[in-house]
Backbone as CSV, one residue per row, in Angstrom:
resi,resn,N_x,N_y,N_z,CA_x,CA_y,CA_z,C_x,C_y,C_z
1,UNK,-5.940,-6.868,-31.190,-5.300,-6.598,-29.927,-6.342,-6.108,-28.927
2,UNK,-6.471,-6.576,-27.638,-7.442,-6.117,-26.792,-6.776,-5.104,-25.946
3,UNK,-7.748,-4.057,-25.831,-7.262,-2.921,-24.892,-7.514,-3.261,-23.630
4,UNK,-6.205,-2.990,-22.571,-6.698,-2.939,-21.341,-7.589,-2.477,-20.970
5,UNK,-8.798,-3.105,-19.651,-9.633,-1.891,-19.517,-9.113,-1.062,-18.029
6,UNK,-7.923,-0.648,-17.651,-7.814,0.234,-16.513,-6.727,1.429,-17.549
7,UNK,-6.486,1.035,-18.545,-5.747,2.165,-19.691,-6.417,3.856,-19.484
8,UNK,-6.092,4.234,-18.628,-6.925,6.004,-18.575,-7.628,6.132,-17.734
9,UNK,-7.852,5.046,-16.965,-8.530,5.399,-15.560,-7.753,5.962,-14.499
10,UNK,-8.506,6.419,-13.729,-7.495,6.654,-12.361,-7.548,5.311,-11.407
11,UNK,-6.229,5.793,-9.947,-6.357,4.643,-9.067,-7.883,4.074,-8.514
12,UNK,-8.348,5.651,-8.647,-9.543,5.229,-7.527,-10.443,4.269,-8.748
13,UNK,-10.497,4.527,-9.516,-11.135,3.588,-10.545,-10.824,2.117,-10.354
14,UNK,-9.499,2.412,-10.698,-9.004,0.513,-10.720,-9.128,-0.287,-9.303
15,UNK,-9.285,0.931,-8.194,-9.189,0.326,-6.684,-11.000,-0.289,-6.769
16,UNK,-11.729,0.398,-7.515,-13.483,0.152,-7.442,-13.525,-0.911,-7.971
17,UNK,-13.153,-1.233,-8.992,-12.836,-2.161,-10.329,-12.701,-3.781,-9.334
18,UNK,-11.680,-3.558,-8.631,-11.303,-4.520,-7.545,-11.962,-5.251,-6.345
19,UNK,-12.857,-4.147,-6.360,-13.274,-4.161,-4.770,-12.662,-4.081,-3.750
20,UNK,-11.505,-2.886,-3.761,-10.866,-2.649,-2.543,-10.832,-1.542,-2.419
21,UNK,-11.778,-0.085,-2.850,-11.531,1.181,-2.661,-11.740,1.816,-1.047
22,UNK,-13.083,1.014,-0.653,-13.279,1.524,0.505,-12.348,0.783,1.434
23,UNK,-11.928,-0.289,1.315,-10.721,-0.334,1.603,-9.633,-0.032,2.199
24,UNK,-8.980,0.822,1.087,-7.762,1.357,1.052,-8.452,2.746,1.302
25,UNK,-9.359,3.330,1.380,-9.682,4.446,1.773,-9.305,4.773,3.375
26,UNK,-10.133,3.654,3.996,-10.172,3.870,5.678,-9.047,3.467,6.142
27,UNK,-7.901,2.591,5.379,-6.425,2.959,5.609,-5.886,3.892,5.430
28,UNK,-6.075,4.688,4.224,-5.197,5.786,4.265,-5.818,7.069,4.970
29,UNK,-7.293,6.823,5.898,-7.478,7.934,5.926,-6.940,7.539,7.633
30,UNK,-7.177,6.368,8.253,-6.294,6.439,9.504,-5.091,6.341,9.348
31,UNK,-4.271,6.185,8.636,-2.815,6.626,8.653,-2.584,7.953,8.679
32,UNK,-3.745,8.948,7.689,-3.470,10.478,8.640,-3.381,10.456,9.825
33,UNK,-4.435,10.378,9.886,-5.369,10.551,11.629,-3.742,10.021,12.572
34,UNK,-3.542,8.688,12.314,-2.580,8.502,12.731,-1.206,8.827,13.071
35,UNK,-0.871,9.987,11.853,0.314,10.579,12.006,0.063,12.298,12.504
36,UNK,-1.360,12.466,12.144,-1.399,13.919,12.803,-1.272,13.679,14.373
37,UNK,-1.963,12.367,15.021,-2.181,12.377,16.293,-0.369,12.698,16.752
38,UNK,0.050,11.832,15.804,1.675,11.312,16.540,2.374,13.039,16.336
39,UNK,2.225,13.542,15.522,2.943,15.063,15.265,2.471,16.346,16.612
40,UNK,0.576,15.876,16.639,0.481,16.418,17.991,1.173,16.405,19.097
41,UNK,1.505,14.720,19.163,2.059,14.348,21.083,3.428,15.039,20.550
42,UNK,3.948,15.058,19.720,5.318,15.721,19.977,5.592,17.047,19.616
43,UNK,4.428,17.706,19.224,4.333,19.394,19.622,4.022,19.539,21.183
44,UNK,3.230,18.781,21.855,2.872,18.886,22.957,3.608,18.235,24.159
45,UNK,4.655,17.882,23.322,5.484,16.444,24.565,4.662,15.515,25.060
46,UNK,3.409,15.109,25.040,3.447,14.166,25.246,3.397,12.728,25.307
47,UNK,3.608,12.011,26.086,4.192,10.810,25.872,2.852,9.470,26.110
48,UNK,3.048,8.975,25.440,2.011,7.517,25.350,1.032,7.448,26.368
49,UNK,1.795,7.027,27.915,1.081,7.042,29.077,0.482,7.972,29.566
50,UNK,1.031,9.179,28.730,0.175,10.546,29.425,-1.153,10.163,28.597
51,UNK,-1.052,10.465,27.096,-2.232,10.141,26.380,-2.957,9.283,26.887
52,UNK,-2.715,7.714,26.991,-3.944,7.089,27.394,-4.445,7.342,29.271
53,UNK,-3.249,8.002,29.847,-4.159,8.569,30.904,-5.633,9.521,30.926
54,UNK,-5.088,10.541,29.846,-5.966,11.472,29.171,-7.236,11.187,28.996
55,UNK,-7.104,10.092,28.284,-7.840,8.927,27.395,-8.588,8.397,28.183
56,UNK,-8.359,7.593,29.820,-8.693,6.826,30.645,-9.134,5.927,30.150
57,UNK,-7.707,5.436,29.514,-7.734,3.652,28.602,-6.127,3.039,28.796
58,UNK,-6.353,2.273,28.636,-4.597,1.646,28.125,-3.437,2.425,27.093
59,UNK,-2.423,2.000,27.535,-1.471,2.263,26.653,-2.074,1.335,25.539
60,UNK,-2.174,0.497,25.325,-2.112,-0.639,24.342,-3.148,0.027,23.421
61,UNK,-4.310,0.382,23.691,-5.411,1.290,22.670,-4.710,2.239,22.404
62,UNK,-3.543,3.031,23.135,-3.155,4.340,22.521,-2.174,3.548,21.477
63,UNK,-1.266,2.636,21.536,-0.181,2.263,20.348,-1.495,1.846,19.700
64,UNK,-2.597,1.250,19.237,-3.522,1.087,17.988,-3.625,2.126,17.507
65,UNK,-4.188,2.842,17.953,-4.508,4.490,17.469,-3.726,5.177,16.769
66,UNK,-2.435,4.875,17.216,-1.280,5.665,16.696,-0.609,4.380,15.589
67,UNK,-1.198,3.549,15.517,-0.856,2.371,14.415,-1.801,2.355,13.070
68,UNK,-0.700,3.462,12.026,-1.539,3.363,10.897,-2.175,2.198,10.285
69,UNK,-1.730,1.102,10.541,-2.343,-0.075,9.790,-3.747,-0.682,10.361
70,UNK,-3.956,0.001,11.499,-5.250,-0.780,12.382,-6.400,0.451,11.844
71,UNK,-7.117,-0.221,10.942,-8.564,0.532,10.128,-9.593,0.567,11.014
72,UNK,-9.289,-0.303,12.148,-10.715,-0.690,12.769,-10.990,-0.227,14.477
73,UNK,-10.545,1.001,14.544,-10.595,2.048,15.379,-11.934,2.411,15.193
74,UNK,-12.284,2.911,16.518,-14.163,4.120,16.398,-13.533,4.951,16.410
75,UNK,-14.610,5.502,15.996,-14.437,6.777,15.206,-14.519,7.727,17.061
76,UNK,-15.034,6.791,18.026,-15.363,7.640,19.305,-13.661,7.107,20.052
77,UNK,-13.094,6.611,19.285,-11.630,6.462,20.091,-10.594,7.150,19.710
78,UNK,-10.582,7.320,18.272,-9.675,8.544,17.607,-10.170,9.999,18.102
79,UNK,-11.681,10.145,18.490,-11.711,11.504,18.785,-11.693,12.018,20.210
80,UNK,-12.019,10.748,21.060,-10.923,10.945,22.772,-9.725,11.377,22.491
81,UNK,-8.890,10.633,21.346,-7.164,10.860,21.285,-6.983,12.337,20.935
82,UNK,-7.566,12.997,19.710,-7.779,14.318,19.338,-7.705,15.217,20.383
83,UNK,-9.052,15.048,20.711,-9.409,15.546,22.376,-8.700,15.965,23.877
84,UNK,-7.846,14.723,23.683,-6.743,14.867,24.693,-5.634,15.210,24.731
85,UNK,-5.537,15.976,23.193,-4.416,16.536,22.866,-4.625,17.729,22.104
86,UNK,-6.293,18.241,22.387,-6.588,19.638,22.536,-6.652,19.741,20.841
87,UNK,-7.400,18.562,20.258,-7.774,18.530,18.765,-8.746,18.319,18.633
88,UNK,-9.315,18.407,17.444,-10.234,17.554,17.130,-10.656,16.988,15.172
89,UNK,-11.127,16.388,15.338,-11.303,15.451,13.909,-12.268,15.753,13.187
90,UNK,-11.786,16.315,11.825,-13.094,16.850,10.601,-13.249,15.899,9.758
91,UNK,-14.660,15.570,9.812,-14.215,14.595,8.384,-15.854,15.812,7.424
92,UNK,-15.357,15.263,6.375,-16.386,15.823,4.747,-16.479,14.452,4.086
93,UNK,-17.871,15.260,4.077,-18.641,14.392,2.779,-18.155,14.746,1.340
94,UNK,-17.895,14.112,0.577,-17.576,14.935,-0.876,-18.915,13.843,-2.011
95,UNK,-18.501,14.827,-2.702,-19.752,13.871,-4.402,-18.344,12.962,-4.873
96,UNK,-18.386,11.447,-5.271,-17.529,11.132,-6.003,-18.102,10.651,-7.401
């Protein structure tokens, strides 16, 4: 009988295994980003057009930003959004 080989690994293992860790990393890490921004505007009231006024960009870059599925944001456009809503964005290095 052959043993699976993902039997006792973790996700992040089987996601490496694949070639989709980094991946699914910079999705799930803008889907934070994404939902902290959105929890901000509605501690703060505000609303889309205010943000990308803030922003001095489009609405249309502010719905990306706030669209967890779009990975391919700069890192200098999420932290205007932060910014303009009196945040700002930590990221860490960790050992994996």
């Amino acid at each position: 009988m052959k043993k699976h080989p993902n039997i006792g690994s973790n996700f992040d293992a089987f996601l490496a295994e694949e070639g989709e860790l980094e991946e699914s990393t910079a999705i799930a890490i803008k889907r934070v980003i994404a939902w902290q921004l959105s929890q901000a505007m509605k501690e703060t009231g505000t609303t889309k057009s205010e943000l990308a006024r803030r922003m001095k960009t489009s609405r249309t870059v502010v719905d990306r930003v706030l669209d967890g599925a779009d990975a391919s944001l700069t890192l200098d456009t999420m932290t205007r959004a932060a910014t303009a809503l009196g945040r700002r964005i930590k990221f860490d290095l960790v050992v994996t």
